[in-house]
mmCIF entry with sequence, helices, sheets and N, C-alpha, C, O atoms, coordinates in Angstrom:
data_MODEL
# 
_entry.id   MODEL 
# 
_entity.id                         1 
_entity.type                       polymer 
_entity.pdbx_number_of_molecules   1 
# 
_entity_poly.entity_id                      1 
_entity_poly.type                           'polypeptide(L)' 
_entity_poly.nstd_linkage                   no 
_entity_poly.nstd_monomer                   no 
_entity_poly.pdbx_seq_one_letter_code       
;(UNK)(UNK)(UNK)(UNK)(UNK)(UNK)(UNK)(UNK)(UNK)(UNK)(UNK)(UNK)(UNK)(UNK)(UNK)(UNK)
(UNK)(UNK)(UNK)(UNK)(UNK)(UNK)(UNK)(UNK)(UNK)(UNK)(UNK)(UNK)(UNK)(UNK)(UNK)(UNK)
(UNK)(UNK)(UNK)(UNK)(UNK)(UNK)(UNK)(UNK)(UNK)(UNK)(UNK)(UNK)(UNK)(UNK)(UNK)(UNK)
(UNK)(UNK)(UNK)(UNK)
;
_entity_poly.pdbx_seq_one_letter_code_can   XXXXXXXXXXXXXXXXXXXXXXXXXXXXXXXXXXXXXXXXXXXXXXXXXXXX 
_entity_poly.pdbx_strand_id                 A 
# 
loop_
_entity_poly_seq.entity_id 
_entity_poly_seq.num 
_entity_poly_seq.mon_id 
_entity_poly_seq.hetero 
1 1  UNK n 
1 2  UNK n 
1 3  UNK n 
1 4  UNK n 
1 5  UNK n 
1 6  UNK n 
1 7  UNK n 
1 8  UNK n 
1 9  UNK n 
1 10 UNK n 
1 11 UNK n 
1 12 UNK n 
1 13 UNK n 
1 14 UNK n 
1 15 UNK n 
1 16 UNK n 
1 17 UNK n 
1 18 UNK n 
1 19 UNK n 
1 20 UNK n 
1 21 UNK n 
1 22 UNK n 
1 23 UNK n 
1 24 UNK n 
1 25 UNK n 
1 26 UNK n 
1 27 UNK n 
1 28 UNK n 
1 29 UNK n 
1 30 UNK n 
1 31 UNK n 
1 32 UNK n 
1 33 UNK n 
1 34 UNK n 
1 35 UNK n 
1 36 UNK n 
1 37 UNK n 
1 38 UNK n 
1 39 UNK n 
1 40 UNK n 
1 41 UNK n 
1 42 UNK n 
1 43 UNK n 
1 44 UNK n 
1 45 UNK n 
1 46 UNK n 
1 47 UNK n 
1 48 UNK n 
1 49 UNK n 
1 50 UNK n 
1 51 UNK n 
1 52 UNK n 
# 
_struct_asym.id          A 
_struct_asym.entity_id   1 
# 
loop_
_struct_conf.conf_type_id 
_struct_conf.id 
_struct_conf.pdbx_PDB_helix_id 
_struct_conf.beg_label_comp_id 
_struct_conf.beg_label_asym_id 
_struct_conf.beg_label_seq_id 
_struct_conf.pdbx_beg_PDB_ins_code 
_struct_conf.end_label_comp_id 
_struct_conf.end_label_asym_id 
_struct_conf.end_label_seq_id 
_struct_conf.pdbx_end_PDB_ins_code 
_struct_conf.beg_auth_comp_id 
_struct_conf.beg_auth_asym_id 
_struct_conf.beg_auth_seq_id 
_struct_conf.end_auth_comp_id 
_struct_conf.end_auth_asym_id 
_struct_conf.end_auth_seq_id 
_struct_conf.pdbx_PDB_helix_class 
_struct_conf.details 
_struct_conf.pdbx_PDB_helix_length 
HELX_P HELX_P1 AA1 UNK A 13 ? UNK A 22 ? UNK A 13 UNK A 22 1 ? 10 
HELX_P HELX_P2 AA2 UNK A 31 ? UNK A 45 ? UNK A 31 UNK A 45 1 ? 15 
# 
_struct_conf_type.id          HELX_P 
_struct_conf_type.criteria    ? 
_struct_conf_type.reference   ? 
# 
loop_
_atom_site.group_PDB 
_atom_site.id 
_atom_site.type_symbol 
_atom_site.label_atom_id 
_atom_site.label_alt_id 
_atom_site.label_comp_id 
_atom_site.label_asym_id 
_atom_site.label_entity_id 
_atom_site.label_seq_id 
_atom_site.pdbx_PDB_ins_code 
_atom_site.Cartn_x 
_atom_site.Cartn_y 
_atom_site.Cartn_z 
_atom_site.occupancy 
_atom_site.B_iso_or_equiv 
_atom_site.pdbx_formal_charge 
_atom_site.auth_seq_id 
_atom_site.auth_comp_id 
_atom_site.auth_asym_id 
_atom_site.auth_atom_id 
_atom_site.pdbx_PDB_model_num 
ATOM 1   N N  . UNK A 1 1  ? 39.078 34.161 -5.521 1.00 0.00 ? 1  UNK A N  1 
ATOM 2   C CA . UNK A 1 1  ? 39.798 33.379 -6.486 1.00 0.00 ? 1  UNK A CA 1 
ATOM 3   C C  . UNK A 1 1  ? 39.678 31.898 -6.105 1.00 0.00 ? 1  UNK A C  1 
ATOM 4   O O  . UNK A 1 1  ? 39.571 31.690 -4.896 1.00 0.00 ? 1  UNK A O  1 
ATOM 5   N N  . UNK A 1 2  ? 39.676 30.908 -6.858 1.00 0.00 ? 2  UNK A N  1 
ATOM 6   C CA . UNK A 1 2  ? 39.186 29.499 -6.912 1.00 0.00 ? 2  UNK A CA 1 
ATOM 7   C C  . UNK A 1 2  ? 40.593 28.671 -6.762 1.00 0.00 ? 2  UNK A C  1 
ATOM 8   O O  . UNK A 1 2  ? 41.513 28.937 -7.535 1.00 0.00 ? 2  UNK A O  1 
ATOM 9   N N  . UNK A 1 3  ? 40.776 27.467 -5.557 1.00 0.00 ? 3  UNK A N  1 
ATOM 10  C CA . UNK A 1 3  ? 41.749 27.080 -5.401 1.00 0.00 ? 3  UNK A CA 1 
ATOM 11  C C  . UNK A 1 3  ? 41.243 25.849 -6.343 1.00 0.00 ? 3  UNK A C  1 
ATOM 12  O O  . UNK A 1 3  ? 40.128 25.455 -6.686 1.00 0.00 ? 3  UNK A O  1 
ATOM 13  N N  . UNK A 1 4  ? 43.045 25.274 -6.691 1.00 0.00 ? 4  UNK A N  1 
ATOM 14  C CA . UNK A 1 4  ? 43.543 24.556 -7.171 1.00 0.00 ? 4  UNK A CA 1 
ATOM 15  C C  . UNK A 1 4  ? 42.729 23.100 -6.875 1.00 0.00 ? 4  UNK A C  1 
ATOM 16  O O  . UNK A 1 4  ? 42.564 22.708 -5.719 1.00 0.00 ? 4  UNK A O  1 
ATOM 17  N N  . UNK A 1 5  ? 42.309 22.453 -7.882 1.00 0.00 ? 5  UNK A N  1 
ATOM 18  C CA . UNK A 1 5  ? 41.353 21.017 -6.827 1.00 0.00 ? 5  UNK A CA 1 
ATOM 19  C C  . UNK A 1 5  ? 43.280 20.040 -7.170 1.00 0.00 ? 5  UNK A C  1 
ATOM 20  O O  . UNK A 1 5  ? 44.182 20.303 -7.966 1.00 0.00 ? 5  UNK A O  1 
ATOM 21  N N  . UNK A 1 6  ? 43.137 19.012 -6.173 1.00 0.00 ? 6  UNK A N  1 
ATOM 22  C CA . UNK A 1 6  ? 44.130 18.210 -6.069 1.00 0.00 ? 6  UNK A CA 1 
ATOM 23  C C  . UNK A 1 6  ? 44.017 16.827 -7.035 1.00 0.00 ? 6  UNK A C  1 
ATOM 24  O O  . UNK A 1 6  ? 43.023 16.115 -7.184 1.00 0.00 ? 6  UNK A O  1 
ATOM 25  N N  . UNK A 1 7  ? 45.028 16.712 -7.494 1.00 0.00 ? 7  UNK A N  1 
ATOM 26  C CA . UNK A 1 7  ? 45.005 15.448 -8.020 1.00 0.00 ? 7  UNK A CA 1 
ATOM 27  C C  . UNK A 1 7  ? 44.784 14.344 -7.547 1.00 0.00 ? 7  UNK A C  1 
ATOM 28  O O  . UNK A 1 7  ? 45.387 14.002 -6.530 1.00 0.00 ? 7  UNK A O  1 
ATOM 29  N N  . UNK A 1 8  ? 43.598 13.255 -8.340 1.00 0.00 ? 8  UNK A N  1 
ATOM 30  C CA . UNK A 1 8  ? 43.424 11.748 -7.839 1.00 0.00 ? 8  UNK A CA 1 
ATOM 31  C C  . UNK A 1 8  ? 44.359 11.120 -7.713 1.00 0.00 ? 8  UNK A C  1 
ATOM 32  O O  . UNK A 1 8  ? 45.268 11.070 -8.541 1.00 0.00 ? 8  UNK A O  1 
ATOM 33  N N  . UNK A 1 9  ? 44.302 10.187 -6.069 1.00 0.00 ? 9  UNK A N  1 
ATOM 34  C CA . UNK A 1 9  ? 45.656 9.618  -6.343 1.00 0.00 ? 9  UNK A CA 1 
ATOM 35  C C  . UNK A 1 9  ? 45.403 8.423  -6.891 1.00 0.00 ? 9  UNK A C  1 
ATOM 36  O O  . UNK A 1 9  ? 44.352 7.863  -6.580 1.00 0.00 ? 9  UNK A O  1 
ATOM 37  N N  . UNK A 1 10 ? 46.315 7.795  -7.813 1.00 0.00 ? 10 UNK A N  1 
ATOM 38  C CA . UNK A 1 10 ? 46.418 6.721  -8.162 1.00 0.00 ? 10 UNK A CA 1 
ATOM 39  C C  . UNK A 1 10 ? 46.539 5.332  -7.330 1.00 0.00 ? 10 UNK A C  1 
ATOM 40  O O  . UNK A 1 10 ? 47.478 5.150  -6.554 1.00 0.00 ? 10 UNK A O  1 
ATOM 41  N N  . UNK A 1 11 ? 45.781 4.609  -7.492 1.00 0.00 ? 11 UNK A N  1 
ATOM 42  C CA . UNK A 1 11 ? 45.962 3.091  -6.542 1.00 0.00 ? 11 UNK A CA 1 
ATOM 43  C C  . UNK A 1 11 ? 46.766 2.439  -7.119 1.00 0.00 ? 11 UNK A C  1 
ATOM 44  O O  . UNK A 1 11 ? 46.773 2.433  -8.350 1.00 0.00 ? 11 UNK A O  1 
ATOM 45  N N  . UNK A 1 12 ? 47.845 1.564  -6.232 1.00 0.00 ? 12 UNK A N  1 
ATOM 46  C CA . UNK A 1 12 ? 48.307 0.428  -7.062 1.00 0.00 ? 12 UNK A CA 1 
ATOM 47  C C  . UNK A 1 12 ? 48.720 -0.609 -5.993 1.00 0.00 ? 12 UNK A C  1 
ATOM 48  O O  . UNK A 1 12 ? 48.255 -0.430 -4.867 1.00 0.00 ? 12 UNK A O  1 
ATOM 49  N N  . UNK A 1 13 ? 49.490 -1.615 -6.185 1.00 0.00 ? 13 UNK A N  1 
ATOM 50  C CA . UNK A 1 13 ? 49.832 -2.574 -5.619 1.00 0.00 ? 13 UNK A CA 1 
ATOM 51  C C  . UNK A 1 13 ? 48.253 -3.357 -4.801 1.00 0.00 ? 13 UNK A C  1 
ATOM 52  O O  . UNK A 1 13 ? 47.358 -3.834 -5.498 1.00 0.00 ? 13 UNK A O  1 
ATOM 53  N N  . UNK A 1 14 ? 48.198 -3.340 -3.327 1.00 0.00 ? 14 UNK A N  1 
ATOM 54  C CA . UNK A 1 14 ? 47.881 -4.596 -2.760 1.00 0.00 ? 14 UNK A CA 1 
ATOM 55  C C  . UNK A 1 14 ? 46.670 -3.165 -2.539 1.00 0.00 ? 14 UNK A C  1 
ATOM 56  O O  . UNK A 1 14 ? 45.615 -3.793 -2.458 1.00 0.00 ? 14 UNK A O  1 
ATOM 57  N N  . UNK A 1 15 ? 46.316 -1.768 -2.417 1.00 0.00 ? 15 UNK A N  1 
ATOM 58  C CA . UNK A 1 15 ? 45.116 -1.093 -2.167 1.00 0.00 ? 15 UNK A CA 1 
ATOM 59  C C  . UNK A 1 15 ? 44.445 -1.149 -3.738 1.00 0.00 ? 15 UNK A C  1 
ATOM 60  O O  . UNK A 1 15 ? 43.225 -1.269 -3.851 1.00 0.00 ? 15 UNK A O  1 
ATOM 61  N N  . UNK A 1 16 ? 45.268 -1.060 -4.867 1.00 0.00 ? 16 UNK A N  1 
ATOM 62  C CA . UNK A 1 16 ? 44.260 -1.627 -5.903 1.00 0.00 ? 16 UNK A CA 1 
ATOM 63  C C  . UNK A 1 16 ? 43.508 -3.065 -5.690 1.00 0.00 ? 16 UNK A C  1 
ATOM 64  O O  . UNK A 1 16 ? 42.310 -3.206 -5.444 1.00 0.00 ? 16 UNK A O  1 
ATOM 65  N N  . UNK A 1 17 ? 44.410 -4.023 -5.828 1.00 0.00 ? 17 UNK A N  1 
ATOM 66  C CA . UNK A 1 17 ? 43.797 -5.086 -5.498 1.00 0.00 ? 17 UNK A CA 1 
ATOM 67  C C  . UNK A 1 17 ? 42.270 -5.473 -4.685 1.00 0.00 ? 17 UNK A C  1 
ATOM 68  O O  . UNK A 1 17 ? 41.327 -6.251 -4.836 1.00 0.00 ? 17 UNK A O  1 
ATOM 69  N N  . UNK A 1 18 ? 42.775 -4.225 -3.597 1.00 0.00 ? 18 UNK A N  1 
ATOM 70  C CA . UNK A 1 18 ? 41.775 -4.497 -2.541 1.00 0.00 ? 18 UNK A CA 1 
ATOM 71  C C  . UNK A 1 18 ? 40.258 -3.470 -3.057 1.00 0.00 ? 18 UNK A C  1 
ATOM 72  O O  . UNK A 1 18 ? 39.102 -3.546 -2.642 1.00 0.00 ? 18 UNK A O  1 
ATOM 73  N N  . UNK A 1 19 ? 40.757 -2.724 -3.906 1.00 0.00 ? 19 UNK A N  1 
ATOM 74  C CA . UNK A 1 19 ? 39.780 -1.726 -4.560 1.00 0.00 ? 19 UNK A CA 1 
ATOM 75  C C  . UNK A 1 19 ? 39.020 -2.780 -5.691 1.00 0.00 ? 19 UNK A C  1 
ATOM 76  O O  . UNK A 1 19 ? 37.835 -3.108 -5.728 1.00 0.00 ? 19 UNK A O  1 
ATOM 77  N N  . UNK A 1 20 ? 39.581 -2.981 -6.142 1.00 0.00 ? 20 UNK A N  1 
ATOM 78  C CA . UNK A 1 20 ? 38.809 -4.016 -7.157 1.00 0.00 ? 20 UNK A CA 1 
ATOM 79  C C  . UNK A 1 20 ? 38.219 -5.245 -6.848 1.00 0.00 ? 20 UNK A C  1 
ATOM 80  O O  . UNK A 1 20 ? 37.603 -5.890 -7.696 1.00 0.00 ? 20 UNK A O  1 
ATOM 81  N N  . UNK A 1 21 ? 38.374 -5.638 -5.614 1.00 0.00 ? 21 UNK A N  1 
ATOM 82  C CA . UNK A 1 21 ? 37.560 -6.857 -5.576 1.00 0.00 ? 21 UNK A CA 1 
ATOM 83  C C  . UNK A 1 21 ? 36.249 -6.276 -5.068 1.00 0.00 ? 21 UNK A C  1 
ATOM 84  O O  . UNK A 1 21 ? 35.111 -6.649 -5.354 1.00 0.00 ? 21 UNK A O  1 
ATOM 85  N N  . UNK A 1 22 ? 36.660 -5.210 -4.192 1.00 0.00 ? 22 UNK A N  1 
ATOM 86  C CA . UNK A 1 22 ? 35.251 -4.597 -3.165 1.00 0.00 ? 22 UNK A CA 1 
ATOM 87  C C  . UNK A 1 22 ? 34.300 -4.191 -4.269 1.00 0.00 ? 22 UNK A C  1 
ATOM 88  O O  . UNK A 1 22 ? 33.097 -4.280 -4.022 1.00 0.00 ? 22 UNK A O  1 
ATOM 89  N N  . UNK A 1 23 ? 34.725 -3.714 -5.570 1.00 0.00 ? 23 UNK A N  1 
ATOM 90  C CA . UNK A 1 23 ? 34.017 -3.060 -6.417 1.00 0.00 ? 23 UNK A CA 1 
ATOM 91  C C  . UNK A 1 23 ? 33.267 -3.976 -7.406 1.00 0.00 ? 23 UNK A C  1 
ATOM 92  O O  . UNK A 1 23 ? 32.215 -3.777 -8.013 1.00 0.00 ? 23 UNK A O  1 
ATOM 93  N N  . UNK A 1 24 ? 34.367 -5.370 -7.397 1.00 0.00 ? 24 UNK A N  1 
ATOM 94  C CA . UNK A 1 24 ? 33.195 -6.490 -8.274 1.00 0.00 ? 24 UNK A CA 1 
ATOM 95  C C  . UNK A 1 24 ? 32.256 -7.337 -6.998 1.00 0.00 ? 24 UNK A C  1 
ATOM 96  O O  . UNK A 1 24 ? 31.262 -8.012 -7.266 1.00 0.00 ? 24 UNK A O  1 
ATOM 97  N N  . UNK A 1 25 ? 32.684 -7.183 -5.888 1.00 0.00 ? 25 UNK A N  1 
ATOM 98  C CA . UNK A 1 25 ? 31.236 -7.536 -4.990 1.00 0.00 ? 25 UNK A CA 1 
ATOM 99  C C  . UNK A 1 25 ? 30.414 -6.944 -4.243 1.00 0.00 ? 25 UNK A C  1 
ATOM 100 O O  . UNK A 1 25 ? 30.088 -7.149 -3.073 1.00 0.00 ? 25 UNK A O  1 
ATOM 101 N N  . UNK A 1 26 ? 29.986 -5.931 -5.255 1.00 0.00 ? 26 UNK A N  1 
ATOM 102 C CA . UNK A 1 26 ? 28.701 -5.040 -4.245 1.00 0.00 ? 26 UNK A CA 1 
ATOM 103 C C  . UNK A 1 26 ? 27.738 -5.478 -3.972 1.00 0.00 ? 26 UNK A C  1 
ATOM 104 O O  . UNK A 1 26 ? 27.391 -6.252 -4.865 1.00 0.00 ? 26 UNK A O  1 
ATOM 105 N N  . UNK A 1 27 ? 26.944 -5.424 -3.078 1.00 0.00 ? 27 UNK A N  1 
ATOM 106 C CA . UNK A 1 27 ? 25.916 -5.963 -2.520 1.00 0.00 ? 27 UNK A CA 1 
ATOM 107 C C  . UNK A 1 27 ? 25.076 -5.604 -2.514 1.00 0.00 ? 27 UNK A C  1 
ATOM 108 O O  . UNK A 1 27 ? 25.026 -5.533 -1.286 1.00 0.00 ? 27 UNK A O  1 
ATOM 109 N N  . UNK A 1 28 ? 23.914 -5.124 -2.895 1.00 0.00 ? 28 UNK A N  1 
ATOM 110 C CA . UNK A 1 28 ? 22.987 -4.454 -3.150 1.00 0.00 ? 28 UNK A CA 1 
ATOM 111 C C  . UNK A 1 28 ? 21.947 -4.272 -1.853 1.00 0.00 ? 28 UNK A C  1 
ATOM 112 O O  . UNK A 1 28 ? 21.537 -5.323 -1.361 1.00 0.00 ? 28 UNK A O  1 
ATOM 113 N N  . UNK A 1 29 ? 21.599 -3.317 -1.406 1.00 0.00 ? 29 UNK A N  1 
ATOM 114 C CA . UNK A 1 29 ? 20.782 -3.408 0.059  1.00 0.00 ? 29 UNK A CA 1 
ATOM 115 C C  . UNK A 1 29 ? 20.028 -3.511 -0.154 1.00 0.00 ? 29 UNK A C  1 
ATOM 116 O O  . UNK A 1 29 ? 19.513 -3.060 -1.177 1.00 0.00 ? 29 UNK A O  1 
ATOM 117 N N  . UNK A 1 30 ? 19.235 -4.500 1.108  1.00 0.00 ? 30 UNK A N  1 
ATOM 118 C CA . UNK A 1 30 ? 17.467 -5.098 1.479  1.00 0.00 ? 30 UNK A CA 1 
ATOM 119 C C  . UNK A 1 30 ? 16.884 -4.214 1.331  1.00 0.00 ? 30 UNK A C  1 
ATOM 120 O O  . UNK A 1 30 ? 17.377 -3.087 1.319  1.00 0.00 ? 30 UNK A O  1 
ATOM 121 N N  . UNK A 1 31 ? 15.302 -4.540 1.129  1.00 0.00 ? 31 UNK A N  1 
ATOM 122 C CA . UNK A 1 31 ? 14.395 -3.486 1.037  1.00 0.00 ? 31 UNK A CA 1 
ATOM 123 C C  . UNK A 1 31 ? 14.517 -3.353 2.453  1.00 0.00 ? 31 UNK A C  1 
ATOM 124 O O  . UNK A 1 31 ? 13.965 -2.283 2.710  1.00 0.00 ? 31 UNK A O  1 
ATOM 125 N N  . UNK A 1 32 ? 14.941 -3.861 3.508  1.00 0.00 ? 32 UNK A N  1 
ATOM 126 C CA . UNK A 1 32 ? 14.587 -3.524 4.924  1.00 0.00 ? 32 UNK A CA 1 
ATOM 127 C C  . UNK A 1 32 ? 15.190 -2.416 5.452  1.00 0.00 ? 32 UNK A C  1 
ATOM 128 O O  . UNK A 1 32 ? 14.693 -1.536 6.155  1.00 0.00 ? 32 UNK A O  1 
ATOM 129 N N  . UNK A 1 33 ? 16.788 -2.596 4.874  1.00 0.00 ? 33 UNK A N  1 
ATOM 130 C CA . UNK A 1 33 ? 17.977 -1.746 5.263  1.00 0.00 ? 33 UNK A CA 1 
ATOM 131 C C  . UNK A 1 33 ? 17.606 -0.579 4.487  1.00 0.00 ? 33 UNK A C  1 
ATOM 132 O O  . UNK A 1 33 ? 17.733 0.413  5.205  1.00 0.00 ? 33 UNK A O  1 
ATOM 133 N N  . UNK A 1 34 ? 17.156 -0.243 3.195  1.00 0.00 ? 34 UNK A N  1 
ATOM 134 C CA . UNK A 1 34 ? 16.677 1.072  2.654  1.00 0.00 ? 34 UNK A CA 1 
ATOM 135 C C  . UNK A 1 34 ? 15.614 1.639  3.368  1.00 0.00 ? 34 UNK A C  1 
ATOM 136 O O  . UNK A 1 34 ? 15.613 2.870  3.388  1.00 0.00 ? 34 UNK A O  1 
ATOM 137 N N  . UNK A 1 35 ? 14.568 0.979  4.053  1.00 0.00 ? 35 UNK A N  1 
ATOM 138 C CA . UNK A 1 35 ? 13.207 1.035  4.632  1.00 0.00 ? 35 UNK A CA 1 
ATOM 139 C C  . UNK A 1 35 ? 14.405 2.173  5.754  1.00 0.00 ? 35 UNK A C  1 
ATOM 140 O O  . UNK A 1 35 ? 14.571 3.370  5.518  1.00 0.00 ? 35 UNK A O  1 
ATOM 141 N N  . UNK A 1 36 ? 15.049 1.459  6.855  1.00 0.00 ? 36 UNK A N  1 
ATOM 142 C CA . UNK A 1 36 ? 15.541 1.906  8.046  1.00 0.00 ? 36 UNK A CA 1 
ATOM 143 C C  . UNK A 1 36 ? 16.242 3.180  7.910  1.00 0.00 ? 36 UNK A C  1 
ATOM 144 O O  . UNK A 1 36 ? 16.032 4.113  8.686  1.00 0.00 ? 36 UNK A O  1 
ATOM 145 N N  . UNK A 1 37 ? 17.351 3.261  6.611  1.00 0.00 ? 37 UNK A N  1 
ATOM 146 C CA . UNK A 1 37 ? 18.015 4.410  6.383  1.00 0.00 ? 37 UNK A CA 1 
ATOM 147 C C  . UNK A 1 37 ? 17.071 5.315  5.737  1.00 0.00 ? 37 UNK A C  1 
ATOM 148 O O  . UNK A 1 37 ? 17.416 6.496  5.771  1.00 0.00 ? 37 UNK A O  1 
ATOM 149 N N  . UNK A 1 38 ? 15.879 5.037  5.113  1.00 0.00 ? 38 UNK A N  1 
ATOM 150 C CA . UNK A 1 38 ? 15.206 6.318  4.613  1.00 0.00 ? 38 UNK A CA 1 
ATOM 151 C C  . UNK A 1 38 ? 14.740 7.200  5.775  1.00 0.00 ? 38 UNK A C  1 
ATOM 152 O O  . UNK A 1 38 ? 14.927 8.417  5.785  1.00 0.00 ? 38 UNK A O  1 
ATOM 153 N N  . UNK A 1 39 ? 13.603 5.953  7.583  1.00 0.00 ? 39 UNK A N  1 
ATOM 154 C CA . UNK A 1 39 ? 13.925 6.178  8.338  1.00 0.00 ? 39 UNK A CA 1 
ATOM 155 C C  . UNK A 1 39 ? 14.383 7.045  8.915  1.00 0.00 ? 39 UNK A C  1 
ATOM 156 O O  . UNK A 1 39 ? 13.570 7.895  9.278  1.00 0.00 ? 39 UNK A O  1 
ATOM 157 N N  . UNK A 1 40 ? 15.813 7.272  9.276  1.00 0.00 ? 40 UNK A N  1 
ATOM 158 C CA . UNK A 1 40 ? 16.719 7.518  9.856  1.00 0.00 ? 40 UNK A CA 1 
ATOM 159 C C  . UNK A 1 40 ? 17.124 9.137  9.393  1.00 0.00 ? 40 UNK A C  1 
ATOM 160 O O  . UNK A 1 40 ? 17.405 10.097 10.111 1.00 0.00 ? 40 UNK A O  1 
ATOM 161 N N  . UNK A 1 41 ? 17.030 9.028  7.862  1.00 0.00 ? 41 UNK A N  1 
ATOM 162 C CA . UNK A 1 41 ? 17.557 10.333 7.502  1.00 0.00 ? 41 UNK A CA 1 
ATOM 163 C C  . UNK A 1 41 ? 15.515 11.103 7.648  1.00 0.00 ? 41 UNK A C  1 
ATOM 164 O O  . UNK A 1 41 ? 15.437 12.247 8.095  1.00 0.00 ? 41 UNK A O  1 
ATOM 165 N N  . UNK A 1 42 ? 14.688 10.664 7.410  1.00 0.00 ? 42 UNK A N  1 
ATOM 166 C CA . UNK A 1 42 ? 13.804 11.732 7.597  1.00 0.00 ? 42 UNK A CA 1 
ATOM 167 C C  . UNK A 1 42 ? 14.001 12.069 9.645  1.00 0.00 ? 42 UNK A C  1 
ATOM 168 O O  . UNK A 1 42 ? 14.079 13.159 10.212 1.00 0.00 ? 42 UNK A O  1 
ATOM 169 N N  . UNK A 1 43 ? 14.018 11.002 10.109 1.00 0.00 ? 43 UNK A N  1 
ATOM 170 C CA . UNK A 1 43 ? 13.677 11.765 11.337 1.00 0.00 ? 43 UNK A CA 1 
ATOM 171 C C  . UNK A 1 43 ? 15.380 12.722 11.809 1.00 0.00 ? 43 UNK A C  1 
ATOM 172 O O  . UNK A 1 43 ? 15.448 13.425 12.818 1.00 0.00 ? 43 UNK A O  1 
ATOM 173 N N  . UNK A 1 44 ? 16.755 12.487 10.690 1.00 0.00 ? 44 UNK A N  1 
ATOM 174 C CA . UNK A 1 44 ? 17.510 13.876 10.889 1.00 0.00 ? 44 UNK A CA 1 
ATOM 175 C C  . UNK A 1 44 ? 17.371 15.050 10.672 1.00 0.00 ? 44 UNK A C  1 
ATOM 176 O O  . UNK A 1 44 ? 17.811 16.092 11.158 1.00 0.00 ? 44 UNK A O  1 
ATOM 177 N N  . UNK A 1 45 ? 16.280 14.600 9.374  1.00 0.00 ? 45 UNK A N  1 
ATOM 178 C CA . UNK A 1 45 ? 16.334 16.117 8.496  1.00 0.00 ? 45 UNK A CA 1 
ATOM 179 C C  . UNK A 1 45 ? 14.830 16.581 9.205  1.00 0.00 ? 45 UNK A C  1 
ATOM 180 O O  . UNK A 1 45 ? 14.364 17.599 8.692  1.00 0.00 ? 45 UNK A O  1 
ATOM 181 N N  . UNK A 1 46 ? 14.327 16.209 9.883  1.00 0.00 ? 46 UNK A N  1 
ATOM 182 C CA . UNK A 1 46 ? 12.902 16.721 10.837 1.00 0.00 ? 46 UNK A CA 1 
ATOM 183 C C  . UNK A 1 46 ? 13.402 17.355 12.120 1.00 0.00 ? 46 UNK A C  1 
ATOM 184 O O  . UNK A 1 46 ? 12.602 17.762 12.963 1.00 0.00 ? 46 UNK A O  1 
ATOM 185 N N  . UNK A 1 47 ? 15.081 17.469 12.325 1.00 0.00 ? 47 UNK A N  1 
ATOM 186 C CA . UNK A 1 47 ? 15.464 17.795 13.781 1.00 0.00 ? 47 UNK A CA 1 
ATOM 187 C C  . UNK A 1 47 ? 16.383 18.999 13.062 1.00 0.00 ? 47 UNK A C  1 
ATOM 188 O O  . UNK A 1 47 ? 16.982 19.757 13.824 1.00 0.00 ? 47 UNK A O  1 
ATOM 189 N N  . UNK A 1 48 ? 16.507 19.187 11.679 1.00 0.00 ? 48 UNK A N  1 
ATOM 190 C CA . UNK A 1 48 ? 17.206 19.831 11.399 1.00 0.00 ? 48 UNK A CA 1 
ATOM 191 C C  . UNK A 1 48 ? 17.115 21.575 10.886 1.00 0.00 ? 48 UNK A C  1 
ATOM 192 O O  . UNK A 1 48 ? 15.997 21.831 10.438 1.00 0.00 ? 48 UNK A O  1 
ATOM 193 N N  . UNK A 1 49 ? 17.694 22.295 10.882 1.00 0.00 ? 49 UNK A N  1 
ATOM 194 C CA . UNK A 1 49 ? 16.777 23.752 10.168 1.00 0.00 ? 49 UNK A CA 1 
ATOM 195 C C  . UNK A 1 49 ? 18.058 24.691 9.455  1.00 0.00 ? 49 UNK A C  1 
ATOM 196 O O  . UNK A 1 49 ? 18.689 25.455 10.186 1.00 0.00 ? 49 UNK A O  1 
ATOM 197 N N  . UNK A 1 50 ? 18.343 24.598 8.208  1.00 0.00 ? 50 UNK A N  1 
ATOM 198 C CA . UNK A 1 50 ? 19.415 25.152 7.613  1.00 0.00 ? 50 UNK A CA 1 
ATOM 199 C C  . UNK A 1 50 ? 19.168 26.342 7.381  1.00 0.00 ? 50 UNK A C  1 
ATOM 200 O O  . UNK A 1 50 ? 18.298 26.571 6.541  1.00 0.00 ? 50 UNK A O  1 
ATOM 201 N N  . UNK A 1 51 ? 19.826 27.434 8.022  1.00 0.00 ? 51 UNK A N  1 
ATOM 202 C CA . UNK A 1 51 ? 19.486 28.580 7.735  1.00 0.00 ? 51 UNK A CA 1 
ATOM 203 C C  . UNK A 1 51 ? 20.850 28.984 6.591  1.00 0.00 ? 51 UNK A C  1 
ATOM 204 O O  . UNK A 1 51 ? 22.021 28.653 6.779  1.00 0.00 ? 51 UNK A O  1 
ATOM 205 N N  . UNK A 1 52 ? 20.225 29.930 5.165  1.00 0.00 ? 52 UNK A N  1 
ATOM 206 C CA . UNK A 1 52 ? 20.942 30.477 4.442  1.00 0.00 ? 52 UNK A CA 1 
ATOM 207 C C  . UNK A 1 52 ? 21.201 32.031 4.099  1.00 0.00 ? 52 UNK A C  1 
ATOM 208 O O  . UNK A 1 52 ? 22.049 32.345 3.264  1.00 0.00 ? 52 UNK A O  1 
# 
């Protein structure tokens, strides 16, 4: 049987605030920083072996 998912909590006061500014200044990442994290996740998923 499938549990209950929980309700979003609502932001308000000074963590909205702080939610909305972070969200009108995103920053878009360097080609360098995508270069490193693509990187990074092949040599995890090359150490990795998911058995199902």
């Amino acid at each position: 049987m499938a549990r209950l998912i929980a309700e979003t909590p609502v932001l308000s006061g000074s963590d909205a605030r702080r939610f909305e500014e972070a969200i009108s200044n995103v920053q878009p990442l360097s080609s360098e920083r995508r270069a490193e994290m693509d990187a990074e996740y092949k040599s995890f998923t090359s150490k990795v072996t998911i058995n199902i």
